[in-house]
C-alpha positions in Angstrom: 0.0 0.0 0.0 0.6 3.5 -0.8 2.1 5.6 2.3 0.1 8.0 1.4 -1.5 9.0 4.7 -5.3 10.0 4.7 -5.3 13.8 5.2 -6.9 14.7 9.0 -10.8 16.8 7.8 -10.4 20.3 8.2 -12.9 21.3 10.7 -14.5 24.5 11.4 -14.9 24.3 15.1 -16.0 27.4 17.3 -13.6 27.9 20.2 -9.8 27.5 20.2 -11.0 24.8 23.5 -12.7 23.0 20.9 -10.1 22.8 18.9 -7.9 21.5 21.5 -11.0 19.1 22.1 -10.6 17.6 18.5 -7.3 17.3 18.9 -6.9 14.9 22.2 -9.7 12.8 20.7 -7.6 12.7 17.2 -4.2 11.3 19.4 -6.5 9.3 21.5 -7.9 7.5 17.8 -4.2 7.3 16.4 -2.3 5.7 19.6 -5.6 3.9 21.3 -8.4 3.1 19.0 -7.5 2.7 15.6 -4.3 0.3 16.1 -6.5 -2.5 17.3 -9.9 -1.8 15.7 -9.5 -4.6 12.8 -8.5 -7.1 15.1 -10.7 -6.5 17.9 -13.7 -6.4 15.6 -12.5 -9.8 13.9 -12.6 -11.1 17.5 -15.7 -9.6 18.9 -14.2 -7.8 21.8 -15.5 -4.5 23.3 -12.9 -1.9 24.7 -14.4 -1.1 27.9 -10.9 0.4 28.5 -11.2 2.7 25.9 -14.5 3.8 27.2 -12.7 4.4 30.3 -10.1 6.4 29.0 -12.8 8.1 27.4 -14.7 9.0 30.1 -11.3 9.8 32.3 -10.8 12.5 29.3 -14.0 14.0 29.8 -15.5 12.8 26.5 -18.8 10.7 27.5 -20.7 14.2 28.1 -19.7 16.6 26.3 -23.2 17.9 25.2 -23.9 18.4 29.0 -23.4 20.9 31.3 -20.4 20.9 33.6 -22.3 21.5 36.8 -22.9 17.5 36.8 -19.7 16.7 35.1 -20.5 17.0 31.4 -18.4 18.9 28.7 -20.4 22.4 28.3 -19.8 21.7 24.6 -22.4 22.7 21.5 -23.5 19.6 19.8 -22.2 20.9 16.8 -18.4 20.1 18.0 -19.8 16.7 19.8 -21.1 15.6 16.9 -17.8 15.7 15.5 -15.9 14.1 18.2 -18.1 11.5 17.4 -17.4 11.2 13.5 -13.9 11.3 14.2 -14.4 8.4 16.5 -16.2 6.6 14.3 -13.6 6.7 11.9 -11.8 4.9 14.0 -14.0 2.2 14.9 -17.8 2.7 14.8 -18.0 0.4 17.9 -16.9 3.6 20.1 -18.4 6.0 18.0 -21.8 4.7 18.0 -20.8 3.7 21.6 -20.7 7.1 23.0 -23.5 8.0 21.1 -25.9 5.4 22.8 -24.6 6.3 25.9 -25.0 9.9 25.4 -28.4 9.2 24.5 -29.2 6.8 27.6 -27.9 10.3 29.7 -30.7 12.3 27.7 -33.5 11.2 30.3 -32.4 12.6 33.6 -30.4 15.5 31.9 -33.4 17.2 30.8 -36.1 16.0 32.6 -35.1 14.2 36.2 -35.2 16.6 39.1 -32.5 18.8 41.2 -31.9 15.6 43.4 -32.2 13.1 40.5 -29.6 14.7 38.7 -27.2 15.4 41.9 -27.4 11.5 42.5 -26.8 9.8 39.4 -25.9 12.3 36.5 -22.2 13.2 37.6 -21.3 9.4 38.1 -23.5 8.6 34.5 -21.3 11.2 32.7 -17.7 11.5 34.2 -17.6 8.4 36.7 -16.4 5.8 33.8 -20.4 4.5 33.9 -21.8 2.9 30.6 -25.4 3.2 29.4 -28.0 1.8 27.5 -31.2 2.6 26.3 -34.1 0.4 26.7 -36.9 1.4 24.0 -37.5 -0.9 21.1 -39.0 -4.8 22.0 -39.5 -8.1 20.0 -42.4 -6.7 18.5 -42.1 -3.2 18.8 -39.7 -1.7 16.8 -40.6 1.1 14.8 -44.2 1.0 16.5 -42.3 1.8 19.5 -46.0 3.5 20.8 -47.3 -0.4 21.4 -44.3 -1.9 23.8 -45.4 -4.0 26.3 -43.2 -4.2 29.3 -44.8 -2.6 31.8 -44.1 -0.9 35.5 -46.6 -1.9 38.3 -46.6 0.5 41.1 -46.5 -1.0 44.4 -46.3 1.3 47.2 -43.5 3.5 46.5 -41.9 1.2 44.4 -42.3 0.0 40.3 -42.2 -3.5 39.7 -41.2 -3.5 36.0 -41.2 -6.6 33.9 -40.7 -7.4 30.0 -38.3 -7.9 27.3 -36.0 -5.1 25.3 -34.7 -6.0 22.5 -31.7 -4.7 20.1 -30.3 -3.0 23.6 -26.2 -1.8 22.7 -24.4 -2.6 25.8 -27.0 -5.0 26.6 -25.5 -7.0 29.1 -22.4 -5.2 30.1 -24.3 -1.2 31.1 -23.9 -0.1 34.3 -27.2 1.8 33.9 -30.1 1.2 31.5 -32.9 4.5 30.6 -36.4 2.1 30.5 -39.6 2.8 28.8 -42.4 1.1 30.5 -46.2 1.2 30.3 -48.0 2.5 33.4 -51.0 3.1 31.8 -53.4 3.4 28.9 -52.2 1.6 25.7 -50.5 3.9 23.2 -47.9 6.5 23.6 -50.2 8.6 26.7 -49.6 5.6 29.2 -45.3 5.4 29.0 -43.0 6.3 31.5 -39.0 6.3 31.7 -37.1 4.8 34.6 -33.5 4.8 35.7 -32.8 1.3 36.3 -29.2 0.3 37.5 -27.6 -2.3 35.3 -27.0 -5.0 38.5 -30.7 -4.5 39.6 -32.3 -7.8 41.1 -34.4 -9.6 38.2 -32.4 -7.9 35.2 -30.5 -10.6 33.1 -29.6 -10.2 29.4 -30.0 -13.2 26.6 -26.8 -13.7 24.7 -25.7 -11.9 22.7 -27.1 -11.4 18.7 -24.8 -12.9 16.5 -24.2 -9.2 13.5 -22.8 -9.4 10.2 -21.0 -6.2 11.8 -19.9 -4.1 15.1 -19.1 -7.6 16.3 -17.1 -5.6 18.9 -20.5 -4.1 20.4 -22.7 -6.2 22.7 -26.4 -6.5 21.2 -28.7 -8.2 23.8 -32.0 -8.9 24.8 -32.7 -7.3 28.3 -34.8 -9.4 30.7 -36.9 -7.8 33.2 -38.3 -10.4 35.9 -40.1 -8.2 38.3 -37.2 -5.4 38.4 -37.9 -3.2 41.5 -37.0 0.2 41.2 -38.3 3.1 43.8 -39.8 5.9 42.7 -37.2 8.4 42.9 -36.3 6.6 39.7 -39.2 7.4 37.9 -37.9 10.2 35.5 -40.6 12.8 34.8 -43.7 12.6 34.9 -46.0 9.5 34.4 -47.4 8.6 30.8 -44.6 11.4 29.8 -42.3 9.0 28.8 -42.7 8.6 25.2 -42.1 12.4 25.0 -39.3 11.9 26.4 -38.1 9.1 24.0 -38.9 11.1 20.9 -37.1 13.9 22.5 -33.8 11.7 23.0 -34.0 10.1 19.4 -33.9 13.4 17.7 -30.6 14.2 19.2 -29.6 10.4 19.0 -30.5 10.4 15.1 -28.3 13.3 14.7 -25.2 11.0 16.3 -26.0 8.1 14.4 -25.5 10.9 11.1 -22.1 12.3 12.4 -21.3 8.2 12.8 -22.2 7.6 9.1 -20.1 10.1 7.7 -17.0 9.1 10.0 -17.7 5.2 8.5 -17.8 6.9 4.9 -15.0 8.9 5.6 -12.6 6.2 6.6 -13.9 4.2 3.5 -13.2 6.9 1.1 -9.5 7.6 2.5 -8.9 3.9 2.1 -10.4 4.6 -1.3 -8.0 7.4 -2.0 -4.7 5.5 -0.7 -5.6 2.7 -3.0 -6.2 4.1 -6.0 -3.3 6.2 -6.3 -0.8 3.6 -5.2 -2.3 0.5 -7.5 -0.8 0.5 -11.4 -2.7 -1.1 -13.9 -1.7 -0.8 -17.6 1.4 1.2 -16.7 -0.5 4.0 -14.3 -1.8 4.4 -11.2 -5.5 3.7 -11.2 -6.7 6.7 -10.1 -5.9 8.2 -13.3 -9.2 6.5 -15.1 -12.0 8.9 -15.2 -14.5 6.1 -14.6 -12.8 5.9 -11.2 -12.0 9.8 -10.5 -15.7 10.0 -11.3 -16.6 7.6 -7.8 -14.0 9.1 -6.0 -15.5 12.6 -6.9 -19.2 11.4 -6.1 -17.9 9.8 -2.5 -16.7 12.8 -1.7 -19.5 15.4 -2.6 -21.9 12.6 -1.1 -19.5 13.3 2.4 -19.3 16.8 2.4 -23.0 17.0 2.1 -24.0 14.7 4.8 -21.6 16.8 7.2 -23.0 20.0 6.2 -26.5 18.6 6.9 -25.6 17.1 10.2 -23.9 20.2 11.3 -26.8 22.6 10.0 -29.3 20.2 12.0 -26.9 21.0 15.2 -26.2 24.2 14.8 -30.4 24.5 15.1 -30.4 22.4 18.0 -27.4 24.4 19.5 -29.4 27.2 19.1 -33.0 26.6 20.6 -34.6 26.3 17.6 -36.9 23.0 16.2 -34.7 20.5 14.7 -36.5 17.2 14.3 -37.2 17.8 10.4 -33.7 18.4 9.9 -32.5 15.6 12.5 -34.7 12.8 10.0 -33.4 14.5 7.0 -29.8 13.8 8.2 -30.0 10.2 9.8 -31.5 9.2 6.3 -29.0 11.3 3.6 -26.0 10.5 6.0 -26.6 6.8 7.0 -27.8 5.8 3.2 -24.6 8.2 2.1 -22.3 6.2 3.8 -23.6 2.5 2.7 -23.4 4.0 -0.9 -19.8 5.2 -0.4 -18.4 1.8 1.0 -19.7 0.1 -1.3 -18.1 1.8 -4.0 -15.0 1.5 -1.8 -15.0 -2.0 -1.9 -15.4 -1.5 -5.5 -12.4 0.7 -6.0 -10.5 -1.9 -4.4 -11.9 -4.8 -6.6 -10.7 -8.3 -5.0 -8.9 -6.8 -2.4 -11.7 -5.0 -0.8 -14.0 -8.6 -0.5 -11.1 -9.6 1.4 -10.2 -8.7 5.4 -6.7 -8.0 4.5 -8.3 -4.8 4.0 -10.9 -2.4 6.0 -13.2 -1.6 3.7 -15.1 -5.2 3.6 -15.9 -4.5 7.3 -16.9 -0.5 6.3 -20.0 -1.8 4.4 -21.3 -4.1 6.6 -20.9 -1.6 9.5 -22.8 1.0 7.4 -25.9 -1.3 6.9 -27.2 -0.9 10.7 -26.5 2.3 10.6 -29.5 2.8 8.1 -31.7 0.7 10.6 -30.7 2.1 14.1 -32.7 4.8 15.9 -35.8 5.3 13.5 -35.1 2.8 9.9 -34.7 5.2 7.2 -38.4 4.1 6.1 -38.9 5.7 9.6 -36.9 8.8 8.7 -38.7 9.3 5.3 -42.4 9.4 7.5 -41.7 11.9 9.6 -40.0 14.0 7.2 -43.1 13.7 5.2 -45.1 14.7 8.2 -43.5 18.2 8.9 -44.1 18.9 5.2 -47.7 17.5 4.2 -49.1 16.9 8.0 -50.6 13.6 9.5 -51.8 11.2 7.6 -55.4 10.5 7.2 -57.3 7.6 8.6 
């Protein structure tokens, strides 16, 4: 291979703290994350270590505020952490993403004394979350789940199956949606369950054609007792809640896409300019300058949308339309630019000697995660046209 070395993206970040931001998680990718990724994906092993080191760098809340130990930073320089990251290895991007998202609960909606309890340790105490939404047969009709939370005295007895759950098995803190009440979204209500509770097991975990490295479990509630002080808002406000954490979530599942497209394209790029065929490097053939060109442009795009979406967030304003419209042009971006990675590579890239193989099937969840695409493309649809009629 070429030692052409993939040039670092030129980001416009806000601060000159930012900056500095980019710039530990950029040494903490070369010298910590990136060296093992391959191998550690090949063998299925998660780098609780790294998550660790993470956290011990002040890098697992970053959109929070610092009077509970987050970051104070705008999402529109977290986001980019989290591409970089994903460049990396998509395992701890999409990691710190979920976990960011399992924070999303208490942050904006526990109380004074919730928060001073649990949210310091949950975002600067090396803790690892999950979040506990989607079910066997609730997916994208997350509105019908059916575990449910039985008050008894001033406890909730909570029992039911999650399914899908990253981290399933190995969080030290799952955010639960659980019905307390009428059927449909009105009767849901988010708990903070502690990931050694009494009655909480996880099934083993599913067997992916990618993230091998990330934990994907079933979570097992058998009559979980949690008091009340764990109840986080109000009852039947929970699925309010969950919408509210997926919009930001989608937006970190975007930043990951273009970090996974990224790292394919620079594989791309090193390939194509080092490999001779017919007496020239191969990236002199217009066919392939053409992809190269389109990967790019298809990159630069997603970022700007991702980055518009925060910069709305950052600001107070509504960003849900623009959240959708990113998780779907990003994530399908990025499964159309390793594929023509692999491509670019021809034989080499269907093999593991190379990264790009792993790339694409990475990319695919990423197109299912947080809200399928199909998902995306409905609620985009209803900010322009309305509900749909019954």
């Amino acid at each position: 291979m070429s030692d052409r070395a993939p040039q670092p993206v030129e980001r416009r970040l806000p601060t000159e703290e930012s900056r500095q931001l980019v710039a530990l998680v950029r040494d903490i990718v070369s010298k910590e994350i990136a060296p093992r990724a391959a191998e550690e994906e090949e063998a299925g092993r998660f780098p609780r270590e790294v998550f660790t080191l993470l956290s011990e760098s002040g890098l697992l809340g970053l959109p929070y505020g610092s009077d509970h130990g987050g970051g104070d930073q705008p999402y529109e320089v977290y986001l980019q952490v989290l591409e970089e990251l994903a460049a990396a290895r998509l395992t701890v991007g999409l990691g710190v993403s979920v976990h960011s998202l399992a924070c999303h609960a208490l942050a904006g909606y526990g109380t004074d004394e919730q928060r001073a309890a649990h949210l310091t340790e949950m975002l600067s105490g090396g803790l690892l979350g999950a979040y506990c939404l989607s079910e066997p047969a609730s997916g994208s009709d997350a509105a019908s789940l059916r575990t449910k939370a039985v008050r008894d005295g001033d406890d909730w007895v909570i029992t039911g199956t999650k399914a899908w759950i990253t981290h399933g098995g190995i969080a030290d803190f799952c955010t639960v949606l659980a019905r307390t009440g009428v059927e449909g979204p009105r009767g849901i209500t988010a708990f903070l369950v502690p990931g050694d509770a009494e009655g909480l097991n996880a099934a083993l975990p599913e067997k992916k054609m990618g993230m091998k490295g990330s934990p994907t479990a079933q979570l097992h509630f058998d009559g979980v007792r949690v008091g009340d002080d764990r109840r986080i808002g109000e009852e039947g406000q929970g699925f309010a809640i969950a919408l509210s954490a997926l919009d930001s979530g989608r937006l970190g599942i975007a930043a990951c896409a273009i970090g996974v497209a990224q790292a394919a394209l620079d594989e791309a790029v090193a390939y194509a300019t080092d490999r001779r065929q017919f007496g020239r490097p191969i990236a002199d053939f217009q066919g392939l300058r053409f992809m190269l060109a389109d990967m790019a442009t298809q990159i630069e795009a997603g970022r700007a949308l991702y980055l518009e979406a925060a910069r709305l967030r950052d600001a107070g304003e509504p960003f849900s339309r623009q959240a959708a419209m990113a998780k779907l042009f990003c994530t399908d971006a990025a499964m159309r630019v390793t594929t023509d990675a692999v491509q670019v590579l021809g034989g080499y890239g269907y093999t593991q000697d190379f990264p790009v193989e792993r790339l694409m099937r990475e990319a695919k969840v990423l197109q299912i995660v947080e809200g399928t695409n199909q998902i995306q493309r409905m609620v985009i649809a209803r900010h322009l046209a309305g509900p749909e009629t019954r």
